[in-house]
C-alpha positions as CSV (number, residue, x, y, z in Angstrom):
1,X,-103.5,-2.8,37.6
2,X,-100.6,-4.9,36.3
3,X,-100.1,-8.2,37.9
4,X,-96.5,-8.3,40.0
5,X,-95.9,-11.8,39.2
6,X,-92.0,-11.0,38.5
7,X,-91.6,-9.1,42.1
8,X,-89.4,-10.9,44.8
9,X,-91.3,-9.5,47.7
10,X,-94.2,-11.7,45.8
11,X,-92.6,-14.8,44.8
12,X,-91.7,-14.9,49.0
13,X,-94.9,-14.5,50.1
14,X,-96.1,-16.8,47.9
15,X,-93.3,-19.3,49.0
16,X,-94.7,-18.6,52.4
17,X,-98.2,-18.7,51.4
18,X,-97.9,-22.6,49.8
19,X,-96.0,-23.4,53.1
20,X,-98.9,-22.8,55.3
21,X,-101.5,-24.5,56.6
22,X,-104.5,-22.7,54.9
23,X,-106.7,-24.8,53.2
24,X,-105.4,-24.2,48.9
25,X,-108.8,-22.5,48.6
26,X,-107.3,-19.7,50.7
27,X,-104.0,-19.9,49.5
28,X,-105.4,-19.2,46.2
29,X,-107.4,-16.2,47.1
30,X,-104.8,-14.8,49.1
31,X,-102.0,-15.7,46.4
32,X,-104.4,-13.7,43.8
33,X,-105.4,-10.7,46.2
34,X,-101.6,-10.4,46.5
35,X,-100.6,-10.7,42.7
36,X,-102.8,-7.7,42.3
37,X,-100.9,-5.4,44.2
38,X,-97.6,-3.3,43.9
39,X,-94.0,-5.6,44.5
40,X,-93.0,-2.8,46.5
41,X,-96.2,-2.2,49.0
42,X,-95.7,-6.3,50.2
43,X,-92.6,-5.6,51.8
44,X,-94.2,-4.9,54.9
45,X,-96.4,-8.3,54.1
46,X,-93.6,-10.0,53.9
47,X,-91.7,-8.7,57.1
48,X,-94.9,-9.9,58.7
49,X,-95.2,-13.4,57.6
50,X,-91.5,-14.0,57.7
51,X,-91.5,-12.7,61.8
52,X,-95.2,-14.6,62.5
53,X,-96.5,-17.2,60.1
54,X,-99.8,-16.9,62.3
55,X,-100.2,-13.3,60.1
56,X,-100.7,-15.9,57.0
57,X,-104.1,-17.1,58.7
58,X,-105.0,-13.4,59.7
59,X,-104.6,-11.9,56.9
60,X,-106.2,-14.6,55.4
61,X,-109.6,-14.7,57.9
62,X,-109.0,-10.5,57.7
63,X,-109.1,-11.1,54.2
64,X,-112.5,-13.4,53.4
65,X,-114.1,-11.3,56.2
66,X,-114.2,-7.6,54.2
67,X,-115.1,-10.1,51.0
68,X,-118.3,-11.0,52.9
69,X,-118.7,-7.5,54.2
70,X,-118.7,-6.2,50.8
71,X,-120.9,-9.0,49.1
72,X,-123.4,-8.9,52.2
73,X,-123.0,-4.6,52.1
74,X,-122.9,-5.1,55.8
75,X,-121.0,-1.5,56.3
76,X,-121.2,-2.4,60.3
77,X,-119.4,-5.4,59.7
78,X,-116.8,-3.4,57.6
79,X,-116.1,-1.3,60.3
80,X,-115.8,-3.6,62.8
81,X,-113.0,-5.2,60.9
82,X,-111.1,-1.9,60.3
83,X,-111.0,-1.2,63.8
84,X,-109.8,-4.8,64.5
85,X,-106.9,-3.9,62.1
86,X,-106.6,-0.2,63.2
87,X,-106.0,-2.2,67.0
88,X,-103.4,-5.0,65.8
89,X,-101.1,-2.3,63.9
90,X,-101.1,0.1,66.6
91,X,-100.1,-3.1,68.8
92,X,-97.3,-3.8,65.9
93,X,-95.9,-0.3,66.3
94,X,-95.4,-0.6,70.2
């Protein structure tokens, strides 16, 4: 897949990214995870760091979490991290 370098919804959450307080080991990996995927599917990223910058370090733990799951191919650690997220976006949508 094509790296969205160019996209504005990227360059933002980038922007956002640098501006945290994640250790630049994690701003890295999240900057990277996020380069990799569609300019227009971040939008919603965006929204979400712009409203909360606490979603940063999140998405960020969320993130480094499902990396260990898969590298460990602890599928009950997987899980429990899906339902975490299944729980904090039904909590977004009330």
């Amino acid at each position: 897949m094509p790296l969205q370098i160019e996209g504005k919804n990227f360059q933002k959450i980038k922007e956002l990214i640098l501006k945290s307080n994640l250790p630049l080991i994690d701003q890295n990996e999240l900057i990277a995870a996020f380069a990799r995927t569609n300019n227009l599917s971040l939008k919603g990223v965006l929204k979400l760091f712009t409203e909360d910058n606490l979603w940063i370090k999140r998405i960020s733990e969320n993130y480094k979490a499902k990396r260990e799951a898969l590298t460990t191919g602890n599928y009950s650690m997987w899980q429990k991290i899906v339902k975490e997220e299944e729980s904090q976006l039904q909590e977004l949508e009330n």
